[in-house]
N, C-alpha and C positions, 0 to 999 in steps of 0.2 A: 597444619596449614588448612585452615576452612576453606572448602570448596564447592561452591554451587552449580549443580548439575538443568540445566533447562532442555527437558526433553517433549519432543511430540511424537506421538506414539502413532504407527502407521502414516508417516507426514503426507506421503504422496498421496494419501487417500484424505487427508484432511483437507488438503490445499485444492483437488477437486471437487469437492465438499462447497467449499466456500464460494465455487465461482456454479454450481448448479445442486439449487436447493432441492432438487429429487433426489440425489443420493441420501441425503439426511435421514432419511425412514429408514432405510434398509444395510446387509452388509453391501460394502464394494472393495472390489479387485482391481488395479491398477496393472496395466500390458504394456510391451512396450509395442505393439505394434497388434492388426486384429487378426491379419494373414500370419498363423503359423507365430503366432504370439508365445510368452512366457509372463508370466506374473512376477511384477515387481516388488509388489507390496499392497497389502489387504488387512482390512480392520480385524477385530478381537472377534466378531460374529463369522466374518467369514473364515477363519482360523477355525472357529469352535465347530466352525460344519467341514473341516479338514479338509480346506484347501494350503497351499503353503508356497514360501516363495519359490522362486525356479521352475513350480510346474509349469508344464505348458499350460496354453489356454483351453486346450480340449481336458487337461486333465481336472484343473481349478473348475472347471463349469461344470464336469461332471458329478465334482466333491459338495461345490455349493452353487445348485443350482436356481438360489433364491437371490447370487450375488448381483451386483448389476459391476459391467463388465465398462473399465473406463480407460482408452487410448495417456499414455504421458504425457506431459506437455515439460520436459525438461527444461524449456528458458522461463516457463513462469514458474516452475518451483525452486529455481536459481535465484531469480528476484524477489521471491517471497524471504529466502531464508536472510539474503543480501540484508533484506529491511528487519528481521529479527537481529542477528549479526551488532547492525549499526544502532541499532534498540537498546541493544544489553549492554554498549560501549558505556550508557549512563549510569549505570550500575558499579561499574568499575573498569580500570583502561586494561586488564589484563583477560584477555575473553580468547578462548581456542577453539575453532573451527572441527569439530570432531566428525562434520558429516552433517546432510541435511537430514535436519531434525533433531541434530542430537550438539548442544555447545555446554562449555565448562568456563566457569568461573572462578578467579582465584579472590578471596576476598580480604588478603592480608594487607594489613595497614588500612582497611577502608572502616569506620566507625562506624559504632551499632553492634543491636545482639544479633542472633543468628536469626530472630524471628522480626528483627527489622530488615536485615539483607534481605531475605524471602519476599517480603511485604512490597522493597524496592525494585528486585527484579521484575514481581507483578506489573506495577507503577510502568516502568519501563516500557513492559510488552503493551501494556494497555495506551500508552497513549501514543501507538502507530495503531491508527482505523482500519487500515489494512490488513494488519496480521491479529490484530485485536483477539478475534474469535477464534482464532487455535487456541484448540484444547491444550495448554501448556501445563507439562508437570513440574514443579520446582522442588528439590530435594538437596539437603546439604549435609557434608560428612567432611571429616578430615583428609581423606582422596578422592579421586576418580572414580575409582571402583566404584566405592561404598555411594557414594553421592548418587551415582546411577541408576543404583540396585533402591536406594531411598527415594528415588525421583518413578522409580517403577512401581511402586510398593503405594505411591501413593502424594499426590501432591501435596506438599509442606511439610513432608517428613526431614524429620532432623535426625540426624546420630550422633550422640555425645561424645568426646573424647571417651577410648577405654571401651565402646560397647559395641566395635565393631563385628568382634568375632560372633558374638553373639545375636548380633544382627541380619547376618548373612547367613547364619547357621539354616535356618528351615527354609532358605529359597532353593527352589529348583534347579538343577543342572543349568536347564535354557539361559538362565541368566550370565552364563558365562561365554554365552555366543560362539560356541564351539559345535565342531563337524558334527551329524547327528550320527556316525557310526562311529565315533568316540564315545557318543553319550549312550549307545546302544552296548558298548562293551561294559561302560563301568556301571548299567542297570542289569549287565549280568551278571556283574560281582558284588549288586544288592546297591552299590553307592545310587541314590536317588536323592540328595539332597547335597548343600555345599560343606555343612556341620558332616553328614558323612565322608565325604571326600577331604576336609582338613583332617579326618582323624586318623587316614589312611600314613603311613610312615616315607618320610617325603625322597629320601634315596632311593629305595626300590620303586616306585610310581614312577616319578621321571626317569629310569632307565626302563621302565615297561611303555610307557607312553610315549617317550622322546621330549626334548629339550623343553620343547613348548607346553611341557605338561608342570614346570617349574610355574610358569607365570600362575597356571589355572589353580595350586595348590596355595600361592601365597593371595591368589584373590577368597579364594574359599576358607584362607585364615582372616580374612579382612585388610588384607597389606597391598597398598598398591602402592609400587617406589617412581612409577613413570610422570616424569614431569610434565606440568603442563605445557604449550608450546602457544602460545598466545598469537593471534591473526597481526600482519602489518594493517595498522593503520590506516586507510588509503586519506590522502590531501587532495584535494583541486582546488584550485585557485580559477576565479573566473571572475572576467569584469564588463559592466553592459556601460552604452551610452543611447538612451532612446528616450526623445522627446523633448530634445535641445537643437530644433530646427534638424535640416536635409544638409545634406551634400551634394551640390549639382557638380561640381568641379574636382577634376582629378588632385587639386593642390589639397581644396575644403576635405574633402575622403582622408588624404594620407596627413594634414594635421589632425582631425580628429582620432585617427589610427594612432600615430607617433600619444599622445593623450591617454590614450585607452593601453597602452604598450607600457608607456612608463608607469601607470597605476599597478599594473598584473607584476612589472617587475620588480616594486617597490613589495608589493604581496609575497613574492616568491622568496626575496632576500630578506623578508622582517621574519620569515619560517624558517630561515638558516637552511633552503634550497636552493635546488638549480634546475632547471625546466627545461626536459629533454622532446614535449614536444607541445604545439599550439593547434590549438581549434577555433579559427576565426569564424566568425557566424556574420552574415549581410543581409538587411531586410529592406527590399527597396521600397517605394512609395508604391507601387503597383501591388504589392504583396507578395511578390517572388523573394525565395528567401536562396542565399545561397552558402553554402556551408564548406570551408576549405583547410583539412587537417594536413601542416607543416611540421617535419619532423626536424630537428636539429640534429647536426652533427655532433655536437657536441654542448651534453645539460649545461647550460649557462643562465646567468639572472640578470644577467647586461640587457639593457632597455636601446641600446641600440643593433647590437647585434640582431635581436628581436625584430625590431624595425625593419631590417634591412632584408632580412627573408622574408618577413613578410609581403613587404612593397615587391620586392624580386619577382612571388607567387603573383601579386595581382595584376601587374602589368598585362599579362595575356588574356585578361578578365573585360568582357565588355559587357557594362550594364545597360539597360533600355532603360531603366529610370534612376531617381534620386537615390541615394541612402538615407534609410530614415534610422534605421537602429543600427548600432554594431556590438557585438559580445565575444568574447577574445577569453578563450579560458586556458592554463597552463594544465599539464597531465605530465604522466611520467616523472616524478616529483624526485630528485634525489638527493642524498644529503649533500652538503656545502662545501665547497673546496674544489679546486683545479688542480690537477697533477702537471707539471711544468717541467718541462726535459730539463735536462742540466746542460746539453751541450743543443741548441736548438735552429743553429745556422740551416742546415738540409731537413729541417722534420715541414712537411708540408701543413698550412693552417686551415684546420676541417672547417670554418666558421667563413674563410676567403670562399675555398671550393663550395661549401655549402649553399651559402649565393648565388655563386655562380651555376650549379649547375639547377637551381631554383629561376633561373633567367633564362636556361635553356629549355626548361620545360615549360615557362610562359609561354615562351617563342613557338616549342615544336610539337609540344605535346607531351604530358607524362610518358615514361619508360622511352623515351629518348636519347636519353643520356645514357650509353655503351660502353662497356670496356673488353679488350678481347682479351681470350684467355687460353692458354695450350692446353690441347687435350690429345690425346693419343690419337694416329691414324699413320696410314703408308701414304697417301697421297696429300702434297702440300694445302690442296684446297680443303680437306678433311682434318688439318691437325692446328686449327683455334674453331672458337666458340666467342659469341657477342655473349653479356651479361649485363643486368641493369649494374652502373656504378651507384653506390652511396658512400658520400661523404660522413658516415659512420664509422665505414669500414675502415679508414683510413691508420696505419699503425704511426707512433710514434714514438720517440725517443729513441736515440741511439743504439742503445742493444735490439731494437726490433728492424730496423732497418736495412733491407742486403746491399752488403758493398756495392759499389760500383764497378763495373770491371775496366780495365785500363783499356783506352782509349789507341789502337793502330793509330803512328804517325800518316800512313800512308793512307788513312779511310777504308772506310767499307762502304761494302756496298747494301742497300737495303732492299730486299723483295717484296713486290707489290704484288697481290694476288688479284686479274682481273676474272670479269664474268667470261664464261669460255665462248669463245669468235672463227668459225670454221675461216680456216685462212687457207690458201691455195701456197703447196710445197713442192718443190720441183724434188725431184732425188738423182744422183750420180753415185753410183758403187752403192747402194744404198743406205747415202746419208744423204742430209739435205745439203741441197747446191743453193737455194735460192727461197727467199719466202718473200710473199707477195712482191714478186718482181724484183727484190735486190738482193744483191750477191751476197751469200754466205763469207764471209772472212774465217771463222773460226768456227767451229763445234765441238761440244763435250756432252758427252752421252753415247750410248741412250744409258737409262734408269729402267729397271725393269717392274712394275707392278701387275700383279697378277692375285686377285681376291675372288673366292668362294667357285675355286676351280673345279673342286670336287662336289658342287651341287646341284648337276646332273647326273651325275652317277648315282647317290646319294638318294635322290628325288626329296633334297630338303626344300623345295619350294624358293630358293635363291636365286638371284640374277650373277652369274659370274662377269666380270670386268678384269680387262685387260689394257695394259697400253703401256708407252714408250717415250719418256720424256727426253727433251734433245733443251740442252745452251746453246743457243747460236747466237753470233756476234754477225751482224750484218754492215755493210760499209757505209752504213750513215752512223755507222757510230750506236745504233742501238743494240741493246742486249736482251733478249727475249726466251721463255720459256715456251718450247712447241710441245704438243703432247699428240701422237698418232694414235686415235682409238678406233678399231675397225675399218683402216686403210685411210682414214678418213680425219685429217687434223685439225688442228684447235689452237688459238694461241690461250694460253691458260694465266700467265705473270710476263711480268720486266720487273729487271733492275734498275735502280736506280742511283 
């Protein structure tokens, strides 16, 4: 299986390189930080003057004191490789992300000799301006391995079927990217090259070395069985409308919307997807631009559903001027098909709620929409928690559903939990006789809660709490929850 290796050797110091042409003259060392740094990675010069990765930065400046010393900038060398990545796709649709700086190419089924592929993966790299001027090595072999070791050894190395072993035979240990106090033991049994390490007898080695000494033996024979793993594809679908008059009127906005909706969903269903979420973009005549990402509950490529969350979001939306442009792009792209309960009378519709609760965050504000949740505690007002709800989480079909539980002919009662309201308690025998002024009918309690009793004694730095929850049924017919803390009460819930 031909495989093309495209590697950039020291990347993170190349991609600083490109963006300050002082480094260019000299070696550099790449930190990740300048306080109490370590080196990430450093060119062939500042290596040769024995700096290496993992030192700190006191120890790399000490080794090469000629380097120039340069902070990472990890989101730009994300987006440098992103666009190498999306480069190679032209080359062929099978491309595996092995790390920045280093991707694999599989080149079966794709036409041409081995020294046209090479030519075309050039091609590729070269016609993004951007990544242009990395130093790219291309090398191609029938694995991984070999293709790497071809790609190190020298840009537009080839290896034939058949010449692997013999390929690999005189490269160094290093090449196997292994621990340097493995590579320190097998240069004290003379092995210094990969032809000496295959010659060594492959049972007794991996039980000297341990398991992972199997892979290092069949790379130094020139065999590498691990398969390539190829990047997903990323899609976005996006659609503009600018320069087809304004929208002064909330009707003109959401026909041109509904317009712009049905295009991106007729996009998303001719790609056999489903679009799990949207990025409306608004440019008004003023030049404010406003930008509003809507997730769905569930990936759909219905043009109205679409709609209707959308409009949902905007409502709470007030513009000072016209729309001049709109752009509406799909993300989250997934394959095609709806999963459909079989029994679907009780399954709740993510697509109703999703709306809906898209209309309440017009209204009130994102993270407004709540749902409570139990959570462990002694005290009634301590055992829920609020949570933002989304209409994602929502389960469905009948095996995920929990029963309902049967229904008391006689009712129940539901407890409300209020904010605590110091109320005035009469007591007789010491229970309560009366609360704000009316007779006690009935009482049940007290409840005794008592937390972090032991944190004076202790001196764990805790506040201990105590108190004495009482039901009393008063003669208007209310039922209320009294809680005595510190002599001193509180009405805390009612039923109702």
């Amino acid at each position: 299986m031909p495989i093309i290796c495209a590697l950039v050797p020291a990347y993170k110091v190349e991609i600083a390189r490109l963006n300050a042409a002082t480094l260019r003259a000299g070696p550099a060392i790449v930190v990740d930080r300048l306080e109490r740094g370590h080196a990430l990675d450093l060119d062939a010069a500042a290596f040769a003057l024995g700096a290496r990765r993992g030192m700190t930065l006191l120890q790399a400046g000490a080794c090469a004191r000629e380097a120039a010393i340069v902070v990472d900038q990890p989101a730009r060398n994300a987006l440098a490789w992103e666009l190498v990545l999306d480069a190679l796709d032209a080359a062929t649709p099978l491309v595996e992300d092995a790390g920045e700086g280093l991707a694999f190419l599989e080149m079966r089924g794709i036409a041409g000799t081995a020294e046209r592929w090479i030519a075309t993966v050039h091609e590729a790299l070269a016609a993004c301006e951007t990544i242009a001027a990395l130093p790219f090595r291309v090398g191609l072999a029938g694995n991984a391995f070999v293709a790497r070791a071809a790609a190190l050894a020298g840009d537009g190395t080839i290896v034939r079927p058949g010449e692997e072993a013999a390929f690999v035979a005189p490269l160094p240990l290093d090449v196997l990217e292994i621990e340097a106090v493995f590579v320190e033991r097998l240069h004290m049994l003379g092995v210094r090259t990969l032809g000496a390490l295959a010659a060594l007898p492959h049972g007794p080695f991996v039980r000297r070395f341990g398991p992972e000494a199997a892979r290092w033996h069949a790379h130094a024979c020139g065999r590498d069985a691990t398969p390539l793993v190829p990047r997903p594809r990323r899609l976005r679908i996006d659609r503009a409308l600018y320069g087809e008059g304004s929208a002064e009127r909330e009707d003109q906005l959401l026909f041109a919307l509904r317009t712009l909706v049905a295009r991106v969903a007729d996009d998303v269903s001719f790609a056999g997807k489903r679009c799990g979420c949207l990025r409306l973009e608004l440019e008004c005549e003023d030049g404010e631009k406003f930008e509003m990402p809507v997730s769905l509950a569930q990936p759909t490529a219905v043009a109205g559903t679409m709609f209707e969350l959308l409009r949902a979001r905007l409502d709470g939306h007030k513009l000072a001027a016209p729309v001049v442009g709109l752009k509406l792009g799909a993300e989250r792209l997934e394959e095609g098909g709806t999963a459909l309960a079989l029994f679907a009378g009780d399954d709740p519709d993510p697509e109703a709620v999703a709306i809906a609760l898209a209309r309440l965050e017009a209204a009130l504000g994102p993270q407004h929409a709540l749902r409570a949740r139990v959570v462990a505690g002694n005290r009634p007002e301590t055992r829920y928690a609020y949570e933002p709800f989304d209409a994602a989480t929502l389960t469905r079909g009948p095996g995920l559903r929990t029963p309902r539980a049967p229904q008391d002919p006689r009712g129940t009662l539901a407890y409300r939990v209020l904010a605590p309201r110091e109320i005035a308690v009469r007591l007789e025998r010491g229970r309560p006789a009366s609360v704000k002024g009316r007779t006690v009918l009935d009482v049940a309690g007290p409840w005794r809660v008592d937390e972090a009793w032991w944190a004076d004694a202790l001196d764990a730095g805790g506040t201990p709490y105590a108190s004495d929850a009482y039901d009393v049924l008063l003669d208007d017919g209310a039922l209320l929850r009294i809680v005595c803390e510190s002599e001193r009460w509180y009405l805390r819930g009612t039923y109702d």
